[in-house]
Phi, psi and omega in degrees: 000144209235121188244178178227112177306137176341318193287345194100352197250159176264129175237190196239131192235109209229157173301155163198127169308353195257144178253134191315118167345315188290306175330289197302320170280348190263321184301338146312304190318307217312306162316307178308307188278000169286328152335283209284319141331323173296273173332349197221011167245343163284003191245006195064012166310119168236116181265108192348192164232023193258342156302341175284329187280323189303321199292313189315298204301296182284319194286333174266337146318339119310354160270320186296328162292307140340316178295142185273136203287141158270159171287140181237108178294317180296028184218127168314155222257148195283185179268028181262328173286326161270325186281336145329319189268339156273346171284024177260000000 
């Protein structure tokens, strides 16, 4: 797969089975409060479910932001970092 970067340049992208930290958090958020809504409709708290999704929604979106960016070695270095490391 072939990707085209802001700068114009092509890189090369290859799979990997491990998925980025933001991916992984938000997708947590999501299990959890679907967990913790499930548990709070057995103890009989009952939460709408279109409030079960808004809360599901903002919290992965807020783990997801939160979460520290992976680094991807496979994507060119941007172009602010190469023309500096080259003007020495």
């Amino acid at each position: 797969m072939t990707i085209v970067s802001f700068d114009g340049l092509s890189t090369k992208k290859e799979w990997t089975p491990v998925p980025e930290k933001k991916v992984t958090a938000a997708t947590l958020a999501g299990a959890v409060v679907t967990i913790l809504v499930w548990i709070l409709h057995l103890t009989g708290v009952d939460i709408p479910s279109e409030v079960a999704a808004a809360i599901t929604t903002v919290l992965a979106a807020v783990a997801g932001y939160m979460a520290p960016h992976t680094h991807r070695p496979d994507l060119a270095e941007p172009v602010a970092r190469r023309s500096t490391a080259s003007t020495s």
